[in-house]
C-alpha positions as CSV (number, residue, x, y, z in Angstrom):
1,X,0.0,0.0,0.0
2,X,3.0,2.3,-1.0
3,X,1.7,6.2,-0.8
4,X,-1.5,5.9,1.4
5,X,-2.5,9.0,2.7
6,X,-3.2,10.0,6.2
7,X,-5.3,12.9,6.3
8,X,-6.2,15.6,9.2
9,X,-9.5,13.3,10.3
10,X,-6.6,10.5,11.6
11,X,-6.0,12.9,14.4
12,X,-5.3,12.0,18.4
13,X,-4.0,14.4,21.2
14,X,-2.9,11.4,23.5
15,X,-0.2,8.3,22.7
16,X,-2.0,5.0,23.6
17,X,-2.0,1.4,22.3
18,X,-5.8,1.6,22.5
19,X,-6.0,4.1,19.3
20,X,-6.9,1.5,16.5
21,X,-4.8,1.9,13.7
22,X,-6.0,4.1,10.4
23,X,-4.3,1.4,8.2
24,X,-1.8,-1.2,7.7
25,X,1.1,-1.0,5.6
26,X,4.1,-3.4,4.5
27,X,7.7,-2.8,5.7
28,X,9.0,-0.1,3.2
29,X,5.8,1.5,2.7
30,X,6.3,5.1,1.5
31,X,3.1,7.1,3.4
32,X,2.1,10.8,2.5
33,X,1.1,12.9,5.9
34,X,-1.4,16.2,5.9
35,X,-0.5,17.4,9.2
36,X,-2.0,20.3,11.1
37,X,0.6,22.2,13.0
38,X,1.4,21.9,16.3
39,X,-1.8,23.9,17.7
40,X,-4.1,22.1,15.5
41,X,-4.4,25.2,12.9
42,X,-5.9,27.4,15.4
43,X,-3.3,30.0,14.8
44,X,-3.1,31.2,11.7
45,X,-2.2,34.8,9.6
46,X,-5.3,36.8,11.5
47,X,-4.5,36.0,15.2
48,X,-3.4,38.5,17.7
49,X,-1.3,37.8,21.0
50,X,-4.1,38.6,22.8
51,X,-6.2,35.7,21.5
52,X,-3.6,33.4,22.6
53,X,-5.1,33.5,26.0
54,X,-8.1,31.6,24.9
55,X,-6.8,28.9,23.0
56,X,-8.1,25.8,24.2
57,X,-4.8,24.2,25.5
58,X,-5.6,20.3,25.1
59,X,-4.9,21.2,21.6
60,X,-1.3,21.0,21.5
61,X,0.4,18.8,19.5
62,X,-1.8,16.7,17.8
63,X,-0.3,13.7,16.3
64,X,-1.9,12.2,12.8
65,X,-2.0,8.3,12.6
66,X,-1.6,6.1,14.0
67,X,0.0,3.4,11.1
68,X,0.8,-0.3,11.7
69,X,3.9,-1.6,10.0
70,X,2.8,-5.7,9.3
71,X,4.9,-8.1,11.2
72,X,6.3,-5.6,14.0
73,X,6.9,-6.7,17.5
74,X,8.7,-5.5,20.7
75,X,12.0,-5.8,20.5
76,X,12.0,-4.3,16.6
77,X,13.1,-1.1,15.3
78,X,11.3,1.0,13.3
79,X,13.4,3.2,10.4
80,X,11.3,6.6,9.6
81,X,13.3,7.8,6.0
82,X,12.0,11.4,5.6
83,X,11.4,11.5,1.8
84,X,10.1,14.9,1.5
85,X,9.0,18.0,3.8
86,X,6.8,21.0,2.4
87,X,5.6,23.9,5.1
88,X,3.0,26.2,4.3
89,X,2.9,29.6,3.0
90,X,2.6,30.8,6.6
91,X,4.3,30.0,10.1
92,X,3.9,31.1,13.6
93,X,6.4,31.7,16.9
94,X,4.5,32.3,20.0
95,X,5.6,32.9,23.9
96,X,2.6,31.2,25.5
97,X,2.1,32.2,29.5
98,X,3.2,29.5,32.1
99,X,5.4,27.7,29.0
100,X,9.2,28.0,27.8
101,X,12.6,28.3,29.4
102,X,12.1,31.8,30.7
103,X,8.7,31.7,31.5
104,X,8.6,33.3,34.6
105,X,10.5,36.3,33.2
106,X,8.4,36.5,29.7
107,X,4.5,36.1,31.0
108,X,3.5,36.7,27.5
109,X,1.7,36.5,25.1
110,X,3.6,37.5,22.0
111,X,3.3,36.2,18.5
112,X,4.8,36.3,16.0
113,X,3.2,35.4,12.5
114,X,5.9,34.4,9.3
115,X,5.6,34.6,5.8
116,X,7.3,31.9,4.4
117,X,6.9,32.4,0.5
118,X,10.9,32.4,0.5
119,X,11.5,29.0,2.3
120,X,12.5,27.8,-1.4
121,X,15.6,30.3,-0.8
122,X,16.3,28.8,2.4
123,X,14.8,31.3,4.7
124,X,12.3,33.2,6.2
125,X,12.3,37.0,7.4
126,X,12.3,37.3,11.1
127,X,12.2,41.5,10.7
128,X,14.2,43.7,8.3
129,X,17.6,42.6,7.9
130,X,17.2,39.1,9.9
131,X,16.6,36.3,7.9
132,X,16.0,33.2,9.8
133,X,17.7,29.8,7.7
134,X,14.9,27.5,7.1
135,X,15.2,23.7,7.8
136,X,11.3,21.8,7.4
137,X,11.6,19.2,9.9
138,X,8.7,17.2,12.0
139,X,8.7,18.0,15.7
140,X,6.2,14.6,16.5
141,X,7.2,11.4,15.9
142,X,6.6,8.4,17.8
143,X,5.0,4.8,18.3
144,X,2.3,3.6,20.8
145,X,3.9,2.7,24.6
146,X,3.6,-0.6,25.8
147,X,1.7,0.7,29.3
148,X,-2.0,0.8,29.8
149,X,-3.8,4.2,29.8
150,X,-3.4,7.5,27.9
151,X,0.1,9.8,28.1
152,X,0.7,13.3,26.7
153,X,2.0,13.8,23.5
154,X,4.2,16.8,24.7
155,X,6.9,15.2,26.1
156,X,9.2,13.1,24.1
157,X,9.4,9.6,25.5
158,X,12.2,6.8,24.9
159,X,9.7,5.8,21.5
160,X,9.8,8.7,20.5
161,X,7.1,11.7,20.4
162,X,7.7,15.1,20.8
163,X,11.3,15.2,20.3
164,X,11.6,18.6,18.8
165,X,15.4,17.8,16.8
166,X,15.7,19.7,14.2
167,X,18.7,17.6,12.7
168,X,15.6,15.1,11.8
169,X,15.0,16.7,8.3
170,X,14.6,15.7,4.8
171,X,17.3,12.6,4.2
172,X,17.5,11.7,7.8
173,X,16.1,8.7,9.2
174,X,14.7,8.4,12.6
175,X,15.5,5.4,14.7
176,X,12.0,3.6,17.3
177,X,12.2,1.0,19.4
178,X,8.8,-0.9,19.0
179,X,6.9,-1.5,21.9
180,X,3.7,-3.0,20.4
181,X,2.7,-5.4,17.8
182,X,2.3,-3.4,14.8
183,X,4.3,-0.4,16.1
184,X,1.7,2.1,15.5
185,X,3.1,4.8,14.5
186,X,2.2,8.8,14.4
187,X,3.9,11.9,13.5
188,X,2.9,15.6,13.4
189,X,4.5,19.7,14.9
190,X,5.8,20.9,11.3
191,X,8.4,23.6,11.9
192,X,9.9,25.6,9.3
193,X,13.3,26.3,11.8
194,X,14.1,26.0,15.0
195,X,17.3,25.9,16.9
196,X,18.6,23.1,19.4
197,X,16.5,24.1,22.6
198,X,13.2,25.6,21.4
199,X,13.6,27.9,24.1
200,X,10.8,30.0,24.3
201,X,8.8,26.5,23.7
202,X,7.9,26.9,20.0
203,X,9.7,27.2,16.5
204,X,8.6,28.4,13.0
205,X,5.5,26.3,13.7
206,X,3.3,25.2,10.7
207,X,1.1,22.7,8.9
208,X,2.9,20.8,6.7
209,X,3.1,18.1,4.5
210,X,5.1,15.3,4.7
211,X,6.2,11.8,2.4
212,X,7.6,9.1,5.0
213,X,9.2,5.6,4.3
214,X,8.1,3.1,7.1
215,X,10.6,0.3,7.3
216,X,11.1,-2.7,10.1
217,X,14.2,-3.9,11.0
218,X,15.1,-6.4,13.0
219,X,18.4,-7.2,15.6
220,X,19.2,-3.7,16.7
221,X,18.8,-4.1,20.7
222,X,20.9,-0.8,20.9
223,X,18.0,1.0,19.9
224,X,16.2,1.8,23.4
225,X,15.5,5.6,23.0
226,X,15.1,7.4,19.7
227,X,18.5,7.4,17.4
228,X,18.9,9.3,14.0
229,X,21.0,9.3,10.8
230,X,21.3,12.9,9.5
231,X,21.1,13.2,5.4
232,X,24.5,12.7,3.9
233,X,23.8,16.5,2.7
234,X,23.8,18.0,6.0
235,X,26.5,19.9,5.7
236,X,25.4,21.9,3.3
237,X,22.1,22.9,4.4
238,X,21.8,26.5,6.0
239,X,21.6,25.7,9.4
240,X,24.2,22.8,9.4
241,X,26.2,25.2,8.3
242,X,25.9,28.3,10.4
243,X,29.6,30.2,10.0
244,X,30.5,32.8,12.5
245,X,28.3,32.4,15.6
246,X,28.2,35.0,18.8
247,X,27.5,33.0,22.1
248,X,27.0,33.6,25.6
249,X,27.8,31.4,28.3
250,X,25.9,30.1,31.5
251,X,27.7,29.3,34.3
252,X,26.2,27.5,37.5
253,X,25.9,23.8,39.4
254,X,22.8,23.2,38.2
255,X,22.8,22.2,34.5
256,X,19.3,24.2,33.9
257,X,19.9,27.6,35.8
258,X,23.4,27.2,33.5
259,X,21.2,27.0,30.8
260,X,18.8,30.1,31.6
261,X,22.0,31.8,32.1
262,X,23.1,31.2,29.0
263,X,20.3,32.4,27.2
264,X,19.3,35.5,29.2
265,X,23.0,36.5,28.2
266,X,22.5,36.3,24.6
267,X,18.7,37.9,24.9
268,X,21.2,41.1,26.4
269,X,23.3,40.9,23.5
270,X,20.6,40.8,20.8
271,X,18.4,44.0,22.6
272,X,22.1,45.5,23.2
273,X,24.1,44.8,19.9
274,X,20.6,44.7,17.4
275,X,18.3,47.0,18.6
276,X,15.4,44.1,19.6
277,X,12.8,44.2,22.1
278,X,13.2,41.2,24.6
279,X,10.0,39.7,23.4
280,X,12.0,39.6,20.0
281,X,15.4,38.1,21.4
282,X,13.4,35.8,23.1
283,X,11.5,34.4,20.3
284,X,14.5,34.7,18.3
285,X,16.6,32.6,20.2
286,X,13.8,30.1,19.9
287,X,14.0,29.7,15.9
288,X,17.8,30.5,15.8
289,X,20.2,30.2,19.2
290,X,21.2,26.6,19.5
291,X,22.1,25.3,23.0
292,X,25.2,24.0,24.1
293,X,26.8,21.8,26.3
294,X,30.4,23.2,26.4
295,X,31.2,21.7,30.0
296,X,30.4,18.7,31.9
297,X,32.5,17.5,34.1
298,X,34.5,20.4,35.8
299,X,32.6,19.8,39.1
300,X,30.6,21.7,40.3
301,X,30.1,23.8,37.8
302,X,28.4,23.2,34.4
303,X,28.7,25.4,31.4
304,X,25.9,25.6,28.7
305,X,26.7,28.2,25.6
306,X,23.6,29.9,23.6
307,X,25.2,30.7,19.9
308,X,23.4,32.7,17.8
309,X,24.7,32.7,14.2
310,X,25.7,36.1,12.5
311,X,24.9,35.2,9.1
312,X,21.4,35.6,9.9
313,X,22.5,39.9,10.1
314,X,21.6,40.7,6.5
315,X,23.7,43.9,5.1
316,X,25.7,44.1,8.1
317,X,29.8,43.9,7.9
């Protein structure tokens, strides 16, 4: 059944073995997706910040599915080959209240609406003279657990699920330990960018389409948690390659006041150095910054570095 179609009715907003499958596929099946984004399109071009307040919260990352993969078990793996990736003409980057790294310090809401009729040249306008690098990956993808009851599908989990890595783009092949028979699996969250973090708690979020090879394999027991293969062509896509990066550095003996440190540093430089509002530096560092683990082991300090790249400065020296 190579190029079956799962639409937006094959929708569910919890992971659970219970959720009968929409169909059955063959190992190697190719699938087409038509995903909502990750607030089941209720943001779109028209909303305001002030409407974010209303949004009916249990309808966060949907995930469209699920698919059973014939002959699966526990104990298998399950390959996801990300054939093709395409966004829509629009995108969205909120700072919800009560959500993200900084939450306490940003209350929100702020949004912050893209046009992305230049993702075919590999980016999308933040303001004048910022252009963010586009890179379509799938934020949700997962398989059923093998517990009884209903989970969130906002956490990532060792099958997968939210995972929010953005290295997981077209090429790349995403690595799930099956849990049940059939494996069961659902994806969804389309973002157009995003940096290693998501700090603010959203990307370039958007609906999006997206063609999937399902394949089974067989012997891998190193596979307990979600592994991935990046496309041999990595290194030439815009964020892979990000040049000359400025980054600020978080010091402290807890890895995730390090890390808060670390981006409240760069969030200074960007309203200092490029003339943002912290709103904007916030959100910024959400689609851009990526997060890093610079230091690990000097006890008892850990030090996490937020780099934002300069290329994204268009018409600056």
């Amino acid at each position: 059944m190579a190029h079956a179609h799962i639409n937006h009715s094959n929708i569910h907003f919890k992971w659970s073995k219970n959720i009968p499958p929409v169909l059955a596929v063959e190992s190697g099946a190719e699938l087409n997706f038509d995903l909502k984004d990750g607030f089941n399109n209720l943001i779109h071009p028209g909303t305001t910040a002030a409407q974010l307040r209303d949004l009916d919260t249990s309808q966060t990352d949907p995930a469209f599915g699920p698919v059973a993969v014939e002959g699966a078990e526990p104990g298998d793996v399950l390959r996801v080959d990300i054939l093709e990736l395409t966004p829509a003409p629009y995108g969205w980057t909120a700072v919800f209240p009560g959500f993200g790294l900084l939450s306490d310090e940003f209350p929100g809401p702020h949004l912050n609406v893209w046009d992305l009729s230049t993702i075919a040249e590999g980016y999308a306008e933040f303001k004048k003279g910022i252009r963010v690098p586009t890179q379509p990956f799938l934020g949700v993808m997962g398989l059923a657990p093998a517990q009884d009851g209903e989970l969130s599908t906002i956490p990532p989990y060792n099958w997968g699920g939210n995972i929010d890595c953005k290295h997981i783009t077209t090429g790349s092949s995403l690595y799930l330990p099956v849990q049940v028979a059939g494996a069961l699996f659902s994806c969804g969250d389309g973002h157009a960018a995003q940096g290693d973090g998501e700090i603010c708690g959203t990307a370039i979020e958007t609906p999006m389409k997206a063609r999937l090879r399902l394949t089974l394999e067989k012997d891998k027991p190193w596979v307990k948690s979600p592994h991935y293969l990046t496309s041999p062509e990595a290194k030439t896509r815009a964020n892979s390659n990000r040049g000359q990066e400025y980054a600020a550095v978080g010091i402290d003996a807890n890895l995730l006041e390090a890390t808060k440190k670390g981006v409240r540093g760069a969030i200074d430089w960007l309203c200092a150095e490029k003339d943002l509002s912290r709103e904007e530096a916030y959100m910024l560092c959400s689609v851009v910054g990526d997060l890093k683990i610079v230091e690990a082991v000097d006890m008892p300090h850990y030090a996490v570095a937020c780099c934002i790249p300069l290329g994204i400065f268009v018409g600056e020296k």
